[in-house]
C-alpha positions as CSV (number, residue, x, y, z in Angstrom):
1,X,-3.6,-62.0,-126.3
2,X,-3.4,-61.1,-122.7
3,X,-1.0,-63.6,-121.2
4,X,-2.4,-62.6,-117.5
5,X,-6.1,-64.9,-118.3
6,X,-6.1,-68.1,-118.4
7,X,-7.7,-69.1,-121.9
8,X,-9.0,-72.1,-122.6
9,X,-10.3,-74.4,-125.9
10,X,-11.6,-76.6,-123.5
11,X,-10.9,-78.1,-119.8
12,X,-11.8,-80.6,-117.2
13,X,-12.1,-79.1,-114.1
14,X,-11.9,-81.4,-110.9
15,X,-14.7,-80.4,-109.4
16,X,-16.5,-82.4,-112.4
17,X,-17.4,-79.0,-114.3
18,X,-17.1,-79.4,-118.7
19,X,-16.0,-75.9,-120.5
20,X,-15.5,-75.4,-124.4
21,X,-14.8,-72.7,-126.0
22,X,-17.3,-71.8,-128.8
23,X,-16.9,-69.3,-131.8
24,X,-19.6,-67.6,-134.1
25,X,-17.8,-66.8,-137.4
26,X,-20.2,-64.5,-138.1
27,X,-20.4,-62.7,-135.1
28,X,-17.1,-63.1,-134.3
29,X,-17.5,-63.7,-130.9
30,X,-16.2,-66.6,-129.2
31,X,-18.2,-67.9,-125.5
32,X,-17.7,-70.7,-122.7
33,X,-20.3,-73.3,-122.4
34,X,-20.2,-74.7,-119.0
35,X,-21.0,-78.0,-117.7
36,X,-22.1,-78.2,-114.3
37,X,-24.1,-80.9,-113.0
38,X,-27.1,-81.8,-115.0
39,X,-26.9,-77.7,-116.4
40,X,-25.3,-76.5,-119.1
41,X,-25.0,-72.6,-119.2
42,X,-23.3,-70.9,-122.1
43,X,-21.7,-67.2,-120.7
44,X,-19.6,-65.1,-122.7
45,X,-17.3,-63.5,-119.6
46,X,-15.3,-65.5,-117.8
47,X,-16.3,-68.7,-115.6
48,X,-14.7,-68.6,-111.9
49,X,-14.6,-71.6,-109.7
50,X,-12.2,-72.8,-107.1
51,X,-10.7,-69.2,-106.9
52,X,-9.5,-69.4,-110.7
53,X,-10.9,-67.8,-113.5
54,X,-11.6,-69.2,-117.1
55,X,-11.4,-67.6,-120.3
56,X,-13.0,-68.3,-123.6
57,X,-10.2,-68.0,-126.5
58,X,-10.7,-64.5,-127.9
59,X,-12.7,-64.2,-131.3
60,X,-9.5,-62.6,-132.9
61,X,-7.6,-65.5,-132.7
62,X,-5.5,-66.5,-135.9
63,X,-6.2,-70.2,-135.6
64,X,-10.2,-68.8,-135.4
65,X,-10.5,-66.3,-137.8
66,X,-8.5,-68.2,-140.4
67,X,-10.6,-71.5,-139.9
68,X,-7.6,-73.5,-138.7
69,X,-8.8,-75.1,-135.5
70,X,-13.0,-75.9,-136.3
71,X,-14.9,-75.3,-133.1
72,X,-18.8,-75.5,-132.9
73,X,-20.8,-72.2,-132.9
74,X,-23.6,-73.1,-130.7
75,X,-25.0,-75.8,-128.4
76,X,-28.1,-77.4,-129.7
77,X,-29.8,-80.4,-128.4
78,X,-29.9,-84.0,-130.4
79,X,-32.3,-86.8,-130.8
80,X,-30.5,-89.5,-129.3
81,X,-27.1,-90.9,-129.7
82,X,-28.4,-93.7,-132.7
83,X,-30.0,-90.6,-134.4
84,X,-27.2,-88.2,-134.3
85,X,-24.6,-91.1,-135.4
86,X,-27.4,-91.6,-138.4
87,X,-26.9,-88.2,-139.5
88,X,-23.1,-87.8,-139.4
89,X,-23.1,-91.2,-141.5
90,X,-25.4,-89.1,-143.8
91,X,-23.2,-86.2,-144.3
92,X,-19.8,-88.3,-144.8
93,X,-22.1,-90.7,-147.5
94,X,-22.9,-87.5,-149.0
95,X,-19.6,-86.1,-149.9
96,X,-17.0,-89.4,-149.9
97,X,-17.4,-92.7,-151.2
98,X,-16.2,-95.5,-149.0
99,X,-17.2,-98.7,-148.8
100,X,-20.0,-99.6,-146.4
101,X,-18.0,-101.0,-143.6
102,X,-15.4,-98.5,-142.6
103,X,-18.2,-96.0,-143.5
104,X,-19.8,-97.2,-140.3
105,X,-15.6,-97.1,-138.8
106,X,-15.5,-93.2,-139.5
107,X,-18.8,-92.0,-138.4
108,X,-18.2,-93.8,-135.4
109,X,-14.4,-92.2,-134.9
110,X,-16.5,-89.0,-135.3
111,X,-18.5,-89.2,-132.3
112,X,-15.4,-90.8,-130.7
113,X,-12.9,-87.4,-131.0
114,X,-15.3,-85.7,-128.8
115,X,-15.1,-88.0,-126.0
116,X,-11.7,-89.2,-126.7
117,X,-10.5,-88.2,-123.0
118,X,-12.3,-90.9,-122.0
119,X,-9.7,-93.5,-123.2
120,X,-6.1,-94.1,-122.2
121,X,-5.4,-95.5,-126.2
122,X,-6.7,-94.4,-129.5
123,X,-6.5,-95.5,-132.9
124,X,-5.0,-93.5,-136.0
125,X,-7.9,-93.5,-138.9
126,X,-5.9,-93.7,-142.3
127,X,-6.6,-93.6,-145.7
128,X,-4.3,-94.8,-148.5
129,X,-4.5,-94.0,-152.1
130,X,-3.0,-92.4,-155.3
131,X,-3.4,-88.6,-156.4
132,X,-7.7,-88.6,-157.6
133,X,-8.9,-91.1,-155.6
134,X,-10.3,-88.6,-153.1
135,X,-8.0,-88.7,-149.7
136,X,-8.0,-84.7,-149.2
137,X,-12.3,-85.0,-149.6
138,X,-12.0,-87.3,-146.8
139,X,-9.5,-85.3,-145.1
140,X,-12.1,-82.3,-145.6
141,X,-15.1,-83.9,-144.4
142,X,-14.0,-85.2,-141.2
143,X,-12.3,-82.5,-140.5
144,X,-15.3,-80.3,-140.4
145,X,-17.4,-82.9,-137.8
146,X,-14.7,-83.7,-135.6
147,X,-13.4,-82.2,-132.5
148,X,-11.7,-79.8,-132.3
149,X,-10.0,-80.4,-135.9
150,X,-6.8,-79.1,-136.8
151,X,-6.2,-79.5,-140.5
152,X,-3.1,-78.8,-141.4
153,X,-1.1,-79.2,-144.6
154,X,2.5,-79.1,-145.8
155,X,3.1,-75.7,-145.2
156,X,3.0,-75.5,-142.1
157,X,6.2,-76.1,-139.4
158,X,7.3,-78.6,-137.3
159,X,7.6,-76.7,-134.1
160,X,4.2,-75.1,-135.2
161,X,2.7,-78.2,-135.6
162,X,4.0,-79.0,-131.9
163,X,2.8,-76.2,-130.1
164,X,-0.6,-75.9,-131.7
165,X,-1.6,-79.5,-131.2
166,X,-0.2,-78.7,-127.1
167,X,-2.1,-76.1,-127.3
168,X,-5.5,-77.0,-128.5
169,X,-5.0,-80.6,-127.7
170,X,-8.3,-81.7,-130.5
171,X,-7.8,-84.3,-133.7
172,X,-4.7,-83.6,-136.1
173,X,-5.9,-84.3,-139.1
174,X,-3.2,-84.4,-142.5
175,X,-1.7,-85.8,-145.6
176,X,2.0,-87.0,-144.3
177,X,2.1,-87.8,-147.7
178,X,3.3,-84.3,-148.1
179,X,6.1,-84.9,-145.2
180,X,7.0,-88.3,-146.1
181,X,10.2,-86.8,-148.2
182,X,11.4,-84.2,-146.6
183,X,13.2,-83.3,-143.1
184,X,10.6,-83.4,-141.1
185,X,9.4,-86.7,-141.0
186,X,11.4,-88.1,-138.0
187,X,9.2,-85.7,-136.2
188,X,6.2,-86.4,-137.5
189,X,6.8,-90.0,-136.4
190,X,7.6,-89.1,-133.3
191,X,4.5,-87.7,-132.9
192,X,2.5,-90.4,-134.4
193,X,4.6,-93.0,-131.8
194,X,3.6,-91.1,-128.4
195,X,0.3,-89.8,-130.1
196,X,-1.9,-92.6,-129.3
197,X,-1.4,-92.8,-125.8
198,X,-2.7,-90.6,-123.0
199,X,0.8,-89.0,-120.8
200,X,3.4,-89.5,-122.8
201,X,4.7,-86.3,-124.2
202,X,7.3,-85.5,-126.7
203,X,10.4,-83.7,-125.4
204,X,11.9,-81.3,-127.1
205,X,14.7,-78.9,-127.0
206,X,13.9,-75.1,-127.0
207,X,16.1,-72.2,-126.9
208,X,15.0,-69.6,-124.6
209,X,17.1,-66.3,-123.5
210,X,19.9,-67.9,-125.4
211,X,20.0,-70.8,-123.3
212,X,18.5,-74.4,-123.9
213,X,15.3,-75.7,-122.3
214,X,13.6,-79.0,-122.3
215,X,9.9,-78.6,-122.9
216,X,7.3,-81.5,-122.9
217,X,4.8,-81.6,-125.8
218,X,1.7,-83.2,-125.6
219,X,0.5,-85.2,-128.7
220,X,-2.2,-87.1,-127.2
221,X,-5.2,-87.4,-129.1
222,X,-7.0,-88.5,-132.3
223,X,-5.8,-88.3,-136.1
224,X,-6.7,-88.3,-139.1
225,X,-4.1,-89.2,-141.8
226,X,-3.6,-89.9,-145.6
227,X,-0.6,-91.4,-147.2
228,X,-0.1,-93.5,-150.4
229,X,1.9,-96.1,-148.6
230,X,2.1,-98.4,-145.4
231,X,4.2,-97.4,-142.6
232,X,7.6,-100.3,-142.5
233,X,7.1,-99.6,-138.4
234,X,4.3,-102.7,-137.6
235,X,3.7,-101.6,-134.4
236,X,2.8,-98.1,-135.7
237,X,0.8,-99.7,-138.8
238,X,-1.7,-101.6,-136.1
239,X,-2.1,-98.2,-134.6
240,X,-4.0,-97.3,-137.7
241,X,-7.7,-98.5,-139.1
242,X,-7.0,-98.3,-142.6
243,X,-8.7,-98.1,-145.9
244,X,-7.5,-97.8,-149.8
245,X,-9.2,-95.8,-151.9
246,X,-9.5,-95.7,-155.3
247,X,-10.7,-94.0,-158.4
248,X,-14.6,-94.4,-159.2
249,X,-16.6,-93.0,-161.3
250,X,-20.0,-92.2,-161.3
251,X,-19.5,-91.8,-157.5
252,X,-22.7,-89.4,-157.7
253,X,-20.6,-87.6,-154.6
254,X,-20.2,-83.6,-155.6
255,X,-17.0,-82.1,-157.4
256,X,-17.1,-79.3,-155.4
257,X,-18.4,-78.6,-152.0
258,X,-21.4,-76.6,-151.7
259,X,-21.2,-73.1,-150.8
260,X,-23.6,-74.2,-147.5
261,X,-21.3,-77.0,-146.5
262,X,-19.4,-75.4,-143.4
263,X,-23.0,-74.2,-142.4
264,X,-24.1,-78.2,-142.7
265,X,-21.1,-79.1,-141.0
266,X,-21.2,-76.7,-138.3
267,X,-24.9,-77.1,-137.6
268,X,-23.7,-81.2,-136.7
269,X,-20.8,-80.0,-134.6
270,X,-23.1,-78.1,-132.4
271,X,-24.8,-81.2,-131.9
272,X,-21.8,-83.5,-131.5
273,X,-21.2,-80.7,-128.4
274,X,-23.9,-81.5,-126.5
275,X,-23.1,-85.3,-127.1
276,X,-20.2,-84.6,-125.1
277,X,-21.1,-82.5,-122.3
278,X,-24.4,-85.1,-121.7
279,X,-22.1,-88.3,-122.0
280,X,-19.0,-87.5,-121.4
281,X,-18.5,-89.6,-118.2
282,X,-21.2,-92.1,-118.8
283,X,-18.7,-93.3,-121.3
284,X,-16.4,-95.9,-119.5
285,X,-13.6,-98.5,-122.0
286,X,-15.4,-102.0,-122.1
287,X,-12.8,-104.7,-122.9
288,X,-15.8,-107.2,-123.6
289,X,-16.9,-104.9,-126.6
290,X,-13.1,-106.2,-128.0
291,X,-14.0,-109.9,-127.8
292,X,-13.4,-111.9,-130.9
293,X,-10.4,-109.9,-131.8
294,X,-7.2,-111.5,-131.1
295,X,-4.1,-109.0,-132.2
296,X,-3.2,-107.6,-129.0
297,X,-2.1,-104.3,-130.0
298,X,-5.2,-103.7,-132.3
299,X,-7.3,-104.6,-129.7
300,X,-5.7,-102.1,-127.4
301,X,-6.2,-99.5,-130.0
302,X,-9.5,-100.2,-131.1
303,X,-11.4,-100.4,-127.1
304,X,-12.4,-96.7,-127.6
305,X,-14.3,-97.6,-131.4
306,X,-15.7,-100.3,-129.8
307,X,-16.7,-99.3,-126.5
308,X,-18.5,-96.1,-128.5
309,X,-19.7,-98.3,-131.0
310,X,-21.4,-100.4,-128.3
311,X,-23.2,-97.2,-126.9
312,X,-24.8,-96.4,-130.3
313,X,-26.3,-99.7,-130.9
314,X,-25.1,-103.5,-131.1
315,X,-26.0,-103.5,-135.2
316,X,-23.1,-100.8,-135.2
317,X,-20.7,-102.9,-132.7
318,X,-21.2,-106.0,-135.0
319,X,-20.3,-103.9,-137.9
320,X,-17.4,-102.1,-136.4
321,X,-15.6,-105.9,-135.1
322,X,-16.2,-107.4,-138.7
323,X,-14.1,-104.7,-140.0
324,X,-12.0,-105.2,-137.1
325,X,-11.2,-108.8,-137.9
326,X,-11.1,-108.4,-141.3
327,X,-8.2,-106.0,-140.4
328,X,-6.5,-108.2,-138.6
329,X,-6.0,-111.1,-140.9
330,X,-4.7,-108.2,-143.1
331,X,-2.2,-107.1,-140.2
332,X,-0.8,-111.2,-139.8
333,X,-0.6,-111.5,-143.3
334,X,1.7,-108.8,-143.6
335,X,3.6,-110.0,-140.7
336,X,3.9,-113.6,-142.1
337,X,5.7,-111.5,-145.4
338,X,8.3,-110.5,-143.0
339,X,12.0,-112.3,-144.0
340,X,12.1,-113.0,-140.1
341,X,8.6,-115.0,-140.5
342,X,10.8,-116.9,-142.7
343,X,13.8,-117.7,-140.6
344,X,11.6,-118.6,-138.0
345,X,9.5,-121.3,-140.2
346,X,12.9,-122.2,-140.9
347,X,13.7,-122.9,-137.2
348,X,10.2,-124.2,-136.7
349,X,11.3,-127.4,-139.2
350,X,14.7,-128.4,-137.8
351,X,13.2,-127.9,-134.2
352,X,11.2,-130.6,-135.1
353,X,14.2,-132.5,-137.0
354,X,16.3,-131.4,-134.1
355,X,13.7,-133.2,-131.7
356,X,13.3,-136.0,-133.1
357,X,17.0,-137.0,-133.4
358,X,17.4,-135.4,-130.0
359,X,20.1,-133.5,-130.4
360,X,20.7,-130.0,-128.4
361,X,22.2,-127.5,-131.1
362,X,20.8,-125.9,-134.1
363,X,23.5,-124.1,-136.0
364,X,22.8,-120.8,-137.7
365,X,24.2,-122.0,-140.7
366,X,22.1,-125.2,-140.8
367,X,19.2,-122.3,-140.7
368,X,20.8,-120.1,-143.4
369,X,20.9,-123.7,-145.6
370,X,17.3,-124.7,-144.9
371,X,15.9,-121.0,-145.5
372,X,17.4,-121.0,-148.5
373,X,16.0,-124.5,-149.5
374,X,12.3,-123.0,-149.0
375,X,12.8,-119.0,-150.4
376,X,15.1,-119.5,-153.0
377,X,12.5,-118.5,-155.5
378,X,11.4,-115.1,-153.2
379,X,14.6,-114.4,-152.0
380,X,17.4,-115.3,-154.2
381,X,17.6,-115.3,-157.9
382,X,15.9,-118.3,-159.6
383,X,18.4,-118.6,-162.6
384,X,22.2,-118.1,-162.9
385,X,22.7,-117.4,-165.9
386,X,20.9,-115.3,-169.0
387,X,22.0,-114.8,-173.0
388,X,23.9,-112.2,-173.7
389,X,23.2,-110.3,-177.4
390,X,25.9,-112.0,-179.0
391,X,24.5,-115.0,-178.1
392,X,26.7,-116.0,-175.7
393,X,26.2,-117.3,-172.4
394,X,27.1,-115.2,-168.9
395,X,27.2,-117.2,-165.9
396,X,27.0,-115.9,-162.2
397,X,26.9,-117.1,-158.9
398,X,23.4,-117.4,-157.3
399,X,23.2,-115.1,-154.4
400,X,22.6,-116.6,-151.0
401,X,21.3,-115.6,-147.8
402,X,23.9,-114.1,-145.3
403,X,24.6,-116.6,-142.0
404,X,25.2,-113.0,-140.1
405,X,21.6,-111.3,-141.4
406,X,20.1,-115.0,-140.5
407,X,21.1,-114.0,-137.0
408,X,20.2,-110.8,-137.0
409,X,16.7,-112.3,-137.4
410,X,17.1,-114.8,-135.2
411,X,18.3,-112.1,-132.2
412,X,15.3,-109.9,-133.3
413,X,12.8,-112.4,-132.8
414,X,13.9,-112.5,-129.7
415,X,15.2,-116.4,-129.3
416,X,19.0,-116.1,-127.8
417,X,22.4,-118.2,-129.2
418,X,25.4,-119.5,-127.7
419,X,28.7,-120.2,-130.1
420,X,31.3,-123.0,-129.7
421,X,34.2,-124.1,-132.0
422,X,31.1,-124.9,-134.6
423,X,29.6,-121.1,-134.9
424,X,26.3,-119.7,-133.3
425,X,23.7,-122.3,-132.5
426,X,20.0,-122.1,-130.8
427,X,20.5,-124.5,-127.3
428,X,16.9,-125.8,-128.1
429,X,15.8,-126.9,-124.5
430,X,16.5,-123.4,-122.9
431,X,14.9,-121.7,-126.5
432,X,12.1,-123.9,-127.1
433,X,9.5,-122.0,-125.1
434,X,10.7,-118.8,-126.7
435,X,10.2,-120.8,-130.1
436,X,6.8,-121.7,-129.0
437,X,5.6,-118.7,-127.9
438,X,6.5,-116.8,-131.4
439,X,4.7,-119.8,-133.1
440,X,1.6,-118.9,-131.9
441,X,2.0,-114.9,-132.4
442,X,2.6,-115.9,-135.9
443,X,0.0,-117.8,-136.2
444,X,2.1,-121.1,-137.1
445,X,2.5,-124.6,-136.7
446,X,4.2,-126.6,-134.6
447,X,5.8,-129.4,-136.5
448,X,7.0,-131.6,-133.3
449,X,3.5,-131.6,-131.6
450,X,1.6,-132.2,-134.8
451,X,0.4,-135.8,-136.2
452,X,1.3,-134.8,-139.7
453,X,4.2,-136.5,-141.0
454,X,4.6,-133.8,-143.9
455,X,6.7,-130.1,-142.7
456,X,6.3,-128.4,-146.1
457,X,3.6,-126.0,-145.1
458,X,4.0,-124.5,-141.7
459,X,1.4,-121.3,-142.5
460,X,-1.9,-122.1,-141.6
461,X,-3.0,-119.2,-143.9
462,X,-0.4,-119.7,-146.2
463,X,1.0,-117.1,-148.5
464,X,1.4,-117.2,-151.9
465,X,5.2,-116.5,-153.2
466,X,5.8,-113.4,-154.3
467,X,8.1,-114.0,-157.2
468,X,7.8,-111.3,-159.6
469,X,7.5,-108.2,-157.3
470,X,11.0,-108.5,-155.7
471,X,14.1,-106.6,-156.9
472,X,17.2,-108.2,-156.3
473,X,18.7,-104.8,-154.9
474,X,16.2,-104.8,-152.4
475,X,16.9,-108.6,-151.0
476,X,17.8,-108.0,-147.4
477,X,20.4,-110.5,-147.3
């Protein structure tokens, strides 16, 4: 590749002018389709304007030939937005089962990855599920409609995986099921944590002429992922719309793709071009396509879904927010299965105690003793003792919740303490805001500014123990 042109997958240029690079793979020519005012021109020299030249990336490209990065081959022209969303629903249907709902949430993230420089935030779109239950069919499929696809699996390198998406700047889609294990998954979360918002590049060190340089990455942009487990990071796991799959059969979906389906695929990409370069900047973030969706961060995430969603039709918005709220109870119920959730109903009931008898202090240790009155059973071992073979008896201790991990929870939810000749305490007047505020993020009550005279259930979705499912070796106090 001549380093002296300036090649290009795609650009914005600011005199308003669209160009993408396309690529016949039978051909094997690649051309610039150009975007100027209400014309669209498709050349297959270079495009000059405002004394620079542009390049279309040259046919011999590895990431071409080999299929790597999936660009359309053509620009042809599409019934309407409703009709062209009906018939990339159609396609997915055809080869993935998914349930009807976040059926309607990918086809729409299709259409979204080609105008998803139209947003300042994106969401992830995840899927989660055991070997057979068709994640790398999904991975497939949406790989071959969206823009600019990169799918890439476990073979390929971290400081690959950095320049390319740079480079070609288009939706990463792959398994980090396959990373999860090994070395390189600090960096993949790295990328996954900058990923989702526009300007903010990774940095990375880079030796050059035996000397180290700092070079910014940038990561912005959609992705596809696949996993068999949640991320622990919650602010990374609202990021994501997700969805489990699992094994079905009689799924009348094919075993194997069909020998025409990159044609099929192809053929809707071409389309989904000329969706971009005619709407690219009629498409503007609506905030009041979010209403009825409370989570903050999800709502941050999902404004692009439902600002496209909008655009297609309001039967398709409507669908779109009832998955989205249906997501979000999901995302507070896992929150409210946090150990800090805990400590903090904890402090919610002697707030209330503490209130009432108005006194000023609440000790750490009088929140270690009343957490471990209401999670003894989820927490701590129910039973002290057990039979030994012989028949005789083996009594232990009952393990208890640490006073130091009970402020370590305390500090993380962000409510401050103060120590005198008694230990840590909360001083409530200065803390009780604080304790208000995460109340009502959690979605709990509060005790001193109810009528009810009972405290034993604080949740207002409460959550079943979970008594069975925890290991004492992984109790976190």
């Amino acid at each position: 590749m001549n380093d002296d042109k300036n090649y290009v997958y795609s650009a914005t240029l600011p005199t308003g002018e669209l160009l993408e690079t396309i690529y016949d793979p039978e051909l094997k020519i690649t051309r610039l389709a150009i975007k100027h005012g209400d014309q669209v021109e498709v050349i297959e020299d270079c495009y000059q304007t405002g004394g620079r030249k542009y390049w279309p990336l040259p046919a011999d490209s590895d990431l071409l030939e080999n299929d790597f990065v999936k660009l359309p081959s053509d620009l042809i022209p599409y019934k309407g937005i409703l009709q062209l969303y009906q018939e990339v629903k159609d396609h997915i249907a055809c080869y993935v089962k998914l349930p009807d709902k976040f059926l309607t949430i990918a086809t729409v993230y299709v259409l979204m990855t080609w105008v998803y420089d139209r947003f300042q935030t994106l969401p992830y779109l995840r899927v989660l599920g055991d070997y057979g239950t068709g994640k790398s069919r999904f991975q497939q499929v949406m790989a071959s409609l969206c823009y600019k696809a990169m799918l890439a699996g476990s073979s390929i390198s971290m400081a690959a995986l950095f320049r390319t998406i740079n480079e070609v700047q288009g939706t990463l889609v792959y398994d980090e099921a396959d990373f999860r294990s090994s070395e390189l998954w600090n960096e993949i979360i790295k990328i996954l944590n900058s990923g989702h918002t526009a300007n903010v590049p990774v940095l990375r060190m880079q030796v050059k002429n035996e000397s180290m340089k700092t070079k910014a990455f940038k990561v912005y942009g959609p992705k596809i992922l696949a996993s068999r487990e949640r991320f622990s990071d919650e602010a990374l796991e609202s990021r994501c719309l997700t969805q489990h799959l699992f094994s079905t059969k009689n799924a009348k979906t094919p075993v194997h793709l069909p020998l025409d389906f990159s044609k099929q695929a192809t053929a809707i990409r071409n389309k989904l071009l000329a969706f971009r370069l005619d709407n690219f900047f009629k498409i503007l973030p609506d905030e009041s396509t979010t209403d009825g969706i409370e989570f903050p961060r999800l709502k941050q995430s999902a404004l692009a879904i439902t600002s496209l969603a909008s655009m297609i039709g309001q039967d398709v918005l409507s669908e779109v927010k009832s998955y989205l709220q249906g997501y979000e109870k999901e995302l507070q119920t896992s929150k409210k299965r946090d150990p800090k959730v805990d400590v903090l109903i904890a402090i919610l009931r002697l707030t209330a105690d503490r209130i009432a008898q108005q006194e000023e202090k609440m000790y750490i240790k009088d929140i270690k003793h009343e957490f471990e009155l209401s999670n003894s059973d989820e927490y701590m071992d129910g039973s002290n003792s057990y039979k030994k073979d012989d028949g005789t008896v083996f009594v232990y201790p009952k393990r208890t919740a640490s006073a130091r991990k009970i402020g370590v929870h305390v500090r993380n939810l962000g409510i401050q303490t103060e120590r005198d000749s008694g230990g840590f305490y909360i001083p409530i007047s200065q803390e009780i805001k604080t304790i208000e505020i995460l109340a009502d993020q959690f979605d709990l009550r509060k005790p001193w500014q109810d009528k009810k005279s009972d405290q034993d259930d604080l949740k207002l979705n409460a959550i079943p123990k979970i008594v069975n499912s925890i290991n004492p070796d992984d109790i976190p106090f």
